[in-house]
C-alpha positions as CSV (number, residue, x, y, z in Angstrom):
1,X,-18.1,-39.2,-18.4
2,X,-17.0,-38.0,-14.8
3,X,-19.9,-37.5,-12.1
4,X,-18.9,-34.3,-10.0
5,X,-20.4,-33.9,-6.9
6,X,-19.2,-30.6,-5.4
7,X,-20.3,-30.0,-1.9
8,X,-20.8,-26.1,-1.4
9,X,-21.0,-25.9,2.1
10,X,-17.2,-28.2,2.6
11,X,-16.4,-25.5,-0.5
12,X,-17.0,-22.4,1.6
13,X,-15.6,-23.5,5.0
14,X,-12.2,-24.8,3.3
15,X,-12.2,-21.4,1.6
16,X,-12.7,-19.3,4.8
17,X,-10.1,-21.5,7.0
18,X,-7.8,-20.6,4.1
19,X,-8.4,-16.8,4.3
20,X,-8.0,-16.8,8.0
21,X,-4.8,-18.4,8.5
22,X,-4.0,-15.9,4.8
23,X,-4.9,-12.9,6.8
24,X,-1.9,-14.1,9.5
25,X,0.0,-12.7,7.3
26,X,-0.3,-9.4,8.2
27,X,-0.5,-9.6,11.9
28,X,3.7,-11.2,10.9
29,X,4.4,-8.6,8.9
30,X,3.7,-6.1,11.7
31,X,6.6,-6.9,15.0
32,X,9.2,-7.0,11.7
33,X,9.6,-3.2,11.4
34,X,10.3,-3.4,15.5
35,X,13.2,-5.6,14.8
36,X,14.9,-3.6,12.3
37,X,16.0,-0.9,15.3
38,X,16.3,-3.5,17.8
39,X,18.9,-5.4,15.4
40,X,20.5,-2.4,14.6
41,X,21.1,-1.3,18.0
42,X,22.3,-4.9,19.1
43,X,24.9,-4.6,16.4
44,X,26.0,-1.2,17.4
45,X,24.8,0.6,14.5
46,X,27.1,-0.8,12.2
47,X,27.1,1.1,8.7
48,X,27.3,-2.2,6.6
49,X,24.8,-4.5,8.9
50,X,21.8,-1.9,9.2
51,X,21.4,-1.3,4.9
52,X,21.5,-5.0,5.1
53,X,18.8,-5.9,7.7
54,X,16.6,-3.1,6.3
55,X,16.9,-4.9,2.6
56,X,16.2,-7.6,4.1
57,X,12.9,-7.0,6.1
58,X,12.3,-5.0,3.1
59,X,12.3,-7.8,1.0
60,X,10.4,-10.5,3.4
61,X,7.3,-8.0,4.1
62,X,7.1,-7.6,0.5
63,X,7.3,-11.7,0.1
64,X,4.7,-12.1,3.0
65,X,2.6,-9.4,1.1
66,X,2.6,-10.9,-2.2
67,X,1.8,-14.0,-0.7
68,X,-1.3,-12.9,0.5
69,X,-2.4,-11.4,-2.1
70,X,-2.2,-14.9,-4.5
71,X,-3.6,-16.1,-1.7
72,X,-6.6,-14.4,-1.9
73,X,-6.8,-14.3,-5.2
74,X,-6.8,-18.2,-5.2
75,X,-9.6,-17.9,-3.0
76,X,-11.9,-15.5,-5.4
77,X,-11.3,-17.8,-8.0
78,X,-11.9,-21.0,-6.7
79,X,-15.4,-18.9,-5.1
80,X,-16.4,-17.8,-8.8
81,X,-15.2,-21.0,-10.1
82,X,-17.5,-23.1,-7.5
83,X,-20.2,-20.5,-8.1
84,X,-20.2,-21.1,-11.6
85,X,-20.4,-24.7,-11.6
86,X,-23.1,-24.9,-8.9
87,X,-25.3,-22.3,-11.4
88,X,-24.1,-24.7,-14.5
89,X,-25.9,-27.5,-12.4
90,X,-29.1,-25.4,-12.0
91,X,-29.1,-24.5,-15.4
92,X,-29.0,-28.2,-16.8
93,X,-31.7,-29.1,-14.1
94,X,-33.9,-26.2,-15.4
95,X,-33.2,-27.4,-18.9
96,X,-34.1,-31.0,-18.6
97,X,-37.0,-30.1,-16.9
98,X,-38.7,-27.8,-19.5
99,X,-37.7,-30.6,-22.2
100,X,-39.3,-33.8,-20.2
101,X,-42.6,-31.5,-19.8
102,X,-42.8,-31.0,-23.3
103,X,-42.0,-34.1,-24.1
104,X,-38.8,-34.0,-25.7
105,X,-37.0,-36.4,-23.6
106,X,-37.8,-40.4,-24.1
107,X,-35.9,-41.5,-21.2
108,X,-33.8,-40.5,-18.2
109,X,-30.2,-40.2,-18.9
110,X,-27.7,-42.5,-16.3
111,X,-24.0,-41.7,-15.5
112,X,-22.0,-44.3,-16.4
């Protein structure tokens, strides 16, 4: 049988590094709407270049945005998934306890 030894605190500062650099993400999306006129203008308004870079920029914020948002989502779940495991722990404890007092329990289990 594996032994897991799940360190909470590396847990939670690996999972808040990761949702700082996520939240970048945002603070990028933000000069790209700037661009859009300033390419446009640089290209002298053309009718076929301007649809273009707007589907473009269109379709990268909406990229970026998804992105974050599996991102973050990632990040709950790994949370609730650490969470969970760390409470499983507790639980087991708690168990093994109440059986050695009552005397239920002949020796102490090893990991192999």
């Amino acid at each position: 049988m594996a032994l897991y030894d799940i360190s909470t605190g590396d847990v939670s500062s690996t999972l808040k590094a990761t949702e700082k650099q996520a939240d970048g993400f945002s603070s990028d999306l933000k000069p790209l709407s700037g661009y859009v006129s300033s390419l446009a203008t640089a290209c002298g308004e053309s009718g076929a270049i301007v649809p273009a870079l707007n589907g473009l920029f269109d379709h990268e914020t909406t990229t970026l945005t998804n992105m974050a948002t599996h991102i973050k989502a990632c990040l709950t779940g790994a949370a609730a998934a650490t969470t969970a495991y760390v409470e499983g722990d507790l639980d087991m404890v708690k168990t093994y306890q109440k059986n050695a007092a009552q005397g239920k329990i002949s020796k102490i289990p090893t990991h192999k």
